[in-house]
Legacy VTK file of the C-alpha trace (Angstrom):
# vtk DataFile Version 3.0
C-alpha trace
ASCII
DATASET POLYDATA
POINTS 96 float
-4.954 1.241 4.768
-2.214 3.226 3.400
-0.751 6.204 4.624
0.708 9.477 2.726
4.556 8.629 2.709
6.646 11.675 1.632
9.901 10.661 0.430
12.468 13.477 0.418
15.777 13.627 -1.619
17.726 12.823 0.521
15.533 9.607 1.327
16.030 8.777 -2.413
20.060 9.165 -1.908
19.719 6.507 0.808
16.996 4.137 -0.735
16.181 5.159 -4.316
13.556 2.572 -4.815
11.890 4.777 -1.676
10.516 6.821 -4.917
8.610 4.522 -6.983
7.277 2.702 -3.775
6.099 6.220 -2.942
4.915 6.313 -6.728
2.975 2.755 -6.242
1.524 3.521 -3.220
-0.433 6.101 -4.281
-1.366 4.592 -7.800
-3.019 1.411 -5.328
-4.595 3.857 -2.883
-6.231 5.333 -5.446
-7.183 1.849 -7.130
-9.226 1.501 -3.860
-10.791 4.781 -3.984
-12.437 3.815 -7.238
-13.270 0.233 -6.568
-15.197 1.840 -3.492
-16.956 4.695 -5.480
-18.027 1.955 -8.609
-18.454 -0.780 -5.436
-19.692 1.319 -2.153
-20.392 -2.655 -0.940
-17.415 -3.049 -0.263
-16.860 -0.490 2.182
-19.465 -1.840 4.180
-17.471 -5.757 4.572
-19.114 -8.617 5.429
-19.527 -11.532 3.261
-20.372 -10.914 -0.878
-22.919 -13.843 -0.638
-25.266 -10.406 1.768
-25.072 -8.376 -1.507
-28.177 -8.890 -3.560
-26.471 -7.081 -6.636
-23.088 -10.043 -5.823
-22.220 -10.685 -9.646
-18.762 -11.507 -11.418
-17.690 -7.562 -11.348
-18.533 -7.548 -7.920
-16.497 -10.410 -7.161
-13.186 -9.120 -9.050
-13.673 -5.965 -7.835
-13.680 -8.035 -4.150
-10.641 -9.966 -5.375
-8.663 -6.741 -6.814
-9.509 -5.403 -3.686
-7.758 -7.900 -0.757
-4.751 -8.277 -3.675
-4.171 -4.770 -3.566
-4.731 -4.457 0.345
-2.202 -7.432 0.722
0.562 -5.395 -1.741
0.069 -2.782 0.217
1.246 -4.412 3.193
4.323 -5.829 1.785
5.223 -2.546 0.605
5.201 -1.124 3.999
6.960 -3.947 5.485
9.612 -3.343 2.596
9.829 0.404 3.456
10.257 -0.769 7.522
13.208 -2.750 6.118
14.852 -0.373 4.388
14.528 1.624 6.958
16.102 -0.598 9.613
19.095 -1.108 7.365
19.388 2.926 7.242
19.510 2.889 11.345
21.796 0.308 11.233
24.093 2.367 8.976
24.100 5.271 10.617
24.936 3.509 14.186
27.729 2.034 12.759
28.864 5.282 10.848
28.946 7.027 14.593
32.114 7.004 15.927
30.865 6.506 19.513
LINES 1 97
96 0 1 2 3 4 5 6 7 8 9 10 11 12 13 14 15 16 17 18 19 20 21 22 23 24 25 26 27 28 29 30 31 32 33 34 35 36 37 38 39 40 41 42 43 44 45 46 47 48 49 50 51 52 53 54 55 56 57 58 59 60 61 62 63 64 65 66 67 68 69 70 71 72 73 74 75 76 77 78 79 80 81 82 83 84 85 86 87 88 89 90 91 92 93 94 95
């Protein structure tokens, strides 16, 4: 789900919590990464109840998963934010 989002310094100046967000991201991306590789099943969707092999690490792993997915999101909709405000700013900083 997640994109590569480079934060520059001058990003940070504006928004410092831009770098740990950046920092975050990643770590949960690559949460996903290995819940796919130890849980290929996963990748594939559908319902767990399909999986022959559907046991309680299976189901965490499911659960981790959709909570991670759904962080994710709210940390993109956090970055759109502070990025609105930034626009915002800098339209009423012009003298025009």
């Amino acid at each position: 789900m997640s994109t590569t989002n480079l934060v520059y310094p001058e990003d940070i100046v504006e928004a410092p919590e831009l770098a740990m967000l950046a920092v975050l991201d990643a770590a949960l991306q690559q949460t996903i990464y290995a819940l796919f590789a130890a849980h290929p099943e996963l990748i594939a969707g559908g319902t767990l109840e399909t999986h022959s092999a559907s046991g309680p690490d299976l189901w965490a792993a499911d659960a981790a998963y959709e909570h991670i997915a759904s962080l994710q999101h709210a940390l993109a909709r956090y970055r759109q934010a502070l990025a609105a405000v930034r626009t915002r700013r800098d339209a009423e900083d012009r003298p025009w």
